[in-house]
N, C-alpha and C positions, 0 to 999 in steps of 0.2 A: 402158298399165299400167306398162309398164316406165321410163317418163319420170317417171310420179307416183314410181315408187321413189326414183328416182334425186335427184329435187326433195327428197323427202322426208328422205334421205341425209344428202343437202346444209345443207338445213335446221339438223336436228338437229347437222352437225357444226359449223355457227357457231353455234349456239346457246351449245354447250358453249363452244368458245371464248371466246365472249361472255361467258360466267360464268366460266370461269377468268380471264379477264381482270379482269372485277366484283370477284372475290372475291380474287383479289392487289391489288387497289386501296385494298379496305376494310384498317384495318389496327387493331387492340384493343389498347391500352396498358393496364396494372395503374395504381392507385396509386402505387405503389413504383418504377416507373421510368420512364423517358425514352426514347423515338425519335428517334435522330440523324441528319436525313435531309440526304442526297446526292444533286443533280441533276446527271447528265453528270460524276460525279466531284466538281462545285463541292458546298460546306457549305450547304445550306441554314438551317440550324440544330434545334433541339431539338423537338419538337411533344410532347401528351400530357399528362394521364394523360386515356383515353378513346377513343373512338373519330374517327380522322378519315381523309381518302384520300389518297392519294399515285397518282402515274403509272405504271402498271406500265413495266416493263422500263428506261424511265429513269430511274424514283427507285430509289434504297437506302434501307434502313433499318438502323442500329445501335442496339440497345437495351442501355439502360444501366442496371444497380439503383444506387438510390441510398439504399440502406438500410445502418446500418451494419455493417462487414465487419470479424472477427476475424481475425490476420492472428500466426500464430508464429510467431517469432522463433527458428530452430536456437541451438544452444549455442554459444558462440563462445569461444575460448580467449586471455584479455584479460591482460597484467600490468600491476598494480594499480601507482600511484604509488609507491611503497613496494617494487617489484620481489616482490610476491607474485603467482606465478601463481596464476588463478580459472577458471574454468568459469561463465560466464553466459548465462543464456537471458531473453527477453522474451517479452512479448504487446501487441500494437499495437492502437488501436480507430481504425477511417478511415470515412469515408463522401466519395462523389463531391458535389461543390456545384455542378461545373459541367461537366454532360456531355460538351458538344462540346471542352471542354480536352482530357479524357478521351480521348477517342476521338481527335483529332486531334494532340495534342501530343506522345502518347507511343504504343507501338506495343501494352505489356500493362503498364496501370497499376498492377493488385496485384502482378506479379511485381517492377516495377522498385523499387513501396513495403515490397515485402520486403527488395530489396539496398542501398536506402538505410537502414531497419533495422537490418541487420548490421553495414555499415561504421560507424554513428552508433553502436551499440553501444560495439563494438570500442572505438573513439576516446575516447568519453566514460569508460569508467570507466576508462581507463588515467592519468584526468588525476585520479581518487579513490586515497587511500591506504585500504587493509584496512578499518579503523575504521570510516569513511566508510558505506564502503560497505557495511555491517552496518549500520549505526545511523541514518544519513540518506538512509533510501531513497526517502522523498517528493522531499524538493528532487533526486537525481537523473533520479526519474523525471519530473519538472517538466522537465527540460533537458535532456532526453531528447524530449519530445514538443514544445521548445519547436524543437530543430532538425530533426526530421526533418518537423514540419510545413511550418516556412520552404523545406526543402528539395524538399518537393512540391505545395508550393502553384499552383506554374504547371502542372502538370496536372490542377487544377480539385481537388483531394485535402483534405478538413479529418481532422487528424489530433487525436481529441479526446482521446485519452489512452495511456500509455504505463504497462507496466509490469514491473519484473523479478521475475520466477515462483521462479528460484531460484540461488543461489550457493553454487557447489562449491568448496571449498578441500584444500588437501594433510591428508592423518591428521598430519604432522608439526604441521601449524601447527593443525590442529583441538587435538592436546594441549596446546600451547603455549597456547591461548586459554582454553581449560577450566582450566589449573594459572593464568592469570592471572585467571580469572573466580573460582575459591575464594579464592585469595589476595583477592582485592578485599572479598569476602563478610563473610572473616577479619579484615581489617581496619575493616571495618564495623561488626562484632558487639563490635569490641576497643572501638572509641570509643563505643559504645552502654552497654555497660558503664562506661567511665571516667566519663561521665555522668552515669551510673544514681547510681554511686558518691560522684562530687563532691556531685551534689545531696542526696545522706543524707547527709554529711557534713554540709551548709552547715547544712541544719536540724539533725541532732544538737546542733550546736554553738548554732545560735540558742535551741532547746528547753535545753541547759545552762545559757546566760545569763539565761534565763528567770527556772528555778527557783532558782538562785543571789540572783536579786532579788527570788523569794517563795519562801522555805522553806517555807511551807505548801503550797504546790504540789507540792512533791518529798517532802511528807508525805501527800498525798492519790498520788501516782502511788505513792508504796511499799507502801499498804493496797492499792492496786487489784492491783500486782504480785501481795503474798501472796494476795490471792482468787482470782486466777487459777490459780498452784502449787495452794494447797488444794483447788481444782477439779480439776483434773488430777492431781494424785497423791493419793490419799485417805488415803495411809499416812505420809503426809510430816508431821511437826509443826512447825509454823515460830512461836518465840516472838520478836514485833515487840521494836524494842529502841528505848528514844526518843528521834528526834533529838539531841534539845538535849542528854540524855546527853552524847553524842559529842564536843559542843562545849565541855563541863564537863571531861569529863576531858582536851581538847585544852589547855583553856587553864590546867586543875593541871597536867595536864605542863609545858609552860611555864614557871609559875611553878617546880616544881623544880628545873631547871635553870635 
């Protein structure tokens, strides 16, 4: 009885063995990532997405998301071409393309795609004046993402887009831009006007030459005039006086003299 125990022990403790063994061997990948296996240390290469087995105790596995990863950019303290100090921060968007880069090339691929981040920051908008860098913020964030991707590309990293969240400047230079921003407005609304202006002039004068070449013209706009007064003032009496009058007695003065 005591030997069947003891068989029976025995049994049971390879058993389990046996299945801890099984079940370190079976290994479940997600869609969304990659197993980077290592035999004896050597690269095997990537397996996955799904289920497949590996060797216990001589394979490794590294799992790798390969979904894309947002990645902040701290605020960096940058002087602008123009010697204006700024206050700038990003936001980076990465995704892994090629796991075993990943894992084998670099030691922690999103911390080190942070510090190339920073530096590429820093560098690039010091080579933008103020202006610039208010008003053409696409094209820098284009050249922004055009080198920090070049720069991480050998550890497998696409870096699909870059972008600057926000830019701090001095209160001095804030009013300085505010008093050049009315000013600009100011001079806007001045030419809008002289415009406005010119063009009732040009027709004033064409509408003059008009009537000048049809006096009945400038006899029908002077009834329309009075109907309008007599509409609007009711108390008002306006007795028309007629053209050619005017031109009558223009031209006996004349002759008197």
């Amino acid at each position: 009885m005591v030997e069947f125990t003891g068989d029976l022990t025995l049994i049971v403790a390879v058993a389990v063995v046996l299945l801890i063994i099984v079940s370190s061997a079976i290994k479940i990948v997600p869609e969304y990532r990659r197993g980077v296996i290592f035999r004896l240390g050597r690269l095997q290469g990537a397996k996955g997405p799904g289920i497949f087995l590996i060797i216990p105790i001589i394979d490794k596995m590294v799992q790798v998301d390969l979904r894309t990863a947002v990645l902040d950019v701290p605020v960096q303290e940058v002087i602008t071409n123009d010697n204006v100090p700024v206050r700038v921060n990003a936001v980076v968007y990465f995704r892994v393309m090629e796991p075993t880069n990943a894992v084998v090339q670099i030691v922690n691929f999103r911390q080190a795609t942070s510090q190339i981040s920073q530096t590429t920051l820093r560098s690039s908008i010091g080579q933008f004046a103020l202006d610039d860098l208010l008003s053409n913020r696409d094209t820098i964030n284009k050249q922004l993402q055009t080198v920090i991707d070049d720069a991480t590309d050998p550890w497998g990293i696409k870096v699909s887009a870059v972008e600057i969240k926000d830019v701090e400047i001095p209160k001095s230079m804030q009013r300085a831009l505010a008093a050049q921003a009315e000013a600009e407005r100011e001079r806007r609304a001045k030419i809008i006007n002289a415009q406005g202006e010119y063009q009732a002039a040009e027709k004033l004068a064409d509408a003059a030459e008009i009537m000048a070449q049809h006096p009945i013209a400038l006899q029908l706009r002077t009834l329309q005039t009075i109907q309008q007064v007599s509409t609007e003032n009711a108390s008002t009496v306006i007795l028309p006086f007629p053209i050619e009058m005017l031109y009558l007695l223009k031209k006996w003065s004349a002759k008197e003299d």
